[in-house]
N, C-alpha and C positions, 0 to 999 in steps of 0.2 A: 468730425468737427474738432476745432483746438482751441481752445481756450486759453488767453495769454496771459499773465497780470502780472503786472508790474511793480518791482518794489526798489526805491529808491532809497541811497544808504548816503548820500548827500547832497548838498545845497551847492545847486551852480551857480558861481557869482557873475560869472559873464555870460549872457545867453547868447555872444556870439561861439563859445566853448562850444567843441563838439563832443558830445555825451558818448562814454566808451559804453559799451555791455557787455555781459558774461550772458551767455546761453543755458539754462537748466532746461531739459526734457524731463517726463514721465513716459518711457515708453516699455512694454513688452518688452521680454525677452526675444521675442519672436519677432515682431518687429525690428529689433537690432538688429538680431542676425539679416533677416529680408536686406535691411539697408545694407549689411557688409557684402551679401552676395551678389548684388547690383553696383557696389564700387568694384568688386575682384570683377563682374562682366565686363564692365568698361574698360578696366585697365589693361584685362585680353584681348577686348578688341581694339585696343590701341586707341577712347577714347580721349576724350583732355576730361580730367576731375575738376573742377569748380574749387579755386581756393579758398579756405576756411577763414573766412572774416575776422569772425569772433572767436572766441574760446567756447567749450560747450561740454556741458555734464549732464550725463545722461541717469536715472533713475527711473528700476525696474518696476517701482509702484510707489503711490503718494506716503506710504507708511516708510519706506527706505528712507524719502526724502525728509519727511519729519524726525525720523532718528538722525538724519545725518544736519539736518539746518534747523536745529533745538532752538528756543528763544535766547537761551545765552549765548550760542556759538553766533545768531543772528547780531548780539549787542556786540560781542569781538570784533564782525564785519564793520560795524558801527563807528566802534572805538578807534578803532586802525584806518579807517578811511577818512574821519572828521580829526582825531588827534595826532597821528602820525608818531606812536610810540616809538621809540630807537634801541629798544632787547625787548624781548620776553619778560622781563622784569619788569620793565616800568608798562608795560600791557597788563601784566598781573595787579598792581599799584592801581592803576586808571579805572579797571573792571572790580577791583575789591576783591578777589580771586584770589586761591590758594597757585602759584607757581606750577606746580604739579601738573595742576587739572589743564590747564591754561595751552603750559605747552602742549599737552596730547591733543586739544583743541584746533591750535591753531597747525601741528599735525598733520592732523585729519584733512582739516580746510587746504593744507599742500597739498595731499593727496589726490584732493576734490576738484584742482584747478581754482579754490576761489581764493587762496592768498600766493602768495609768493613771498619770498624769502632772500632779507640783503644780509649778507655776514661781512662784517667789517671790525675790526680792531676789537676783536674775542667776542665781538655781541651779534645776536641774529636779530634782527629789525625783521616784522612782518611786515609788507606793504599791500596795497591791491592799486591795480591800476585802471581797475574801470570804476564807470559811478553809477551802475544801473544792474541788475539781476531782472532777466526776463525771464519767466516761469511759461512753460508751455505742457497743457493738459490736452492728449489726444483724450477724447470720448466718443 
């Protein structure tokens, strides 16, 4: 059974807008791997893989995932997709945040696939370019 829910980080002004998403899993270890070793069989036997729609981040158990999408790193999401900071700084300003913590934050969220990162004339701007995190719980 999978269990989806859905958490929305903005307000679509045009419902003709098509709504992007980010993919979050919880899945096993073991299930991982199952899934890598059914793409390496396809690939030997010269199937076609299925192109990847969305982006998608995987987490080995719901405690990973709450370490890793805290309620503050959640309001960063927040902040960056409704205000559209332009550095790291005025992210830090927006959120009431010490600089420091913020950057390692938003970081992480690179590492995670949920923000992305514009550098332009000495400033790193965080952006995110979708408007929707779909949360998916194998049980």
């Amino acid at each position: 059974m999978l269990i989806t829910l859905d958490s929305t980080f903005a307000l679509v002004q045009n419902t003709n807008m098509k709504i992007k998403k980010v993919k979050i899993e919880i899945k096993d270890i073991k299930a991982i791997f199952e899934d890598v070793k059914e793409t390496v069989r396809k690939i030997e036997k010269g199937e076609k893989l299925k192109p990847v729609k969305k982006p998608e981040t995987y987490f080995t158990s719901f405690e990973a995932f709450r370490k890793a999408l805290t309620p503050k790193r959640l309001e960063l999401l927040h902040i960056i997709k409704t205000k559209k900071p332009q550095s790291i700084n005025e992210l830090a300003r927006m959120a009431k945040r010490d600089i420091k913590n913020i950057a390692d934050d938003v970081k992480y969220l690179e590492q995670v696939g949920l923000v992305e990162i514009k550098e332009a004339e000495k400033k790193t701007a965080p952006f995110i370019s979708y408007d929707k995190i779909d949360l998916e719980i194998a049980v």
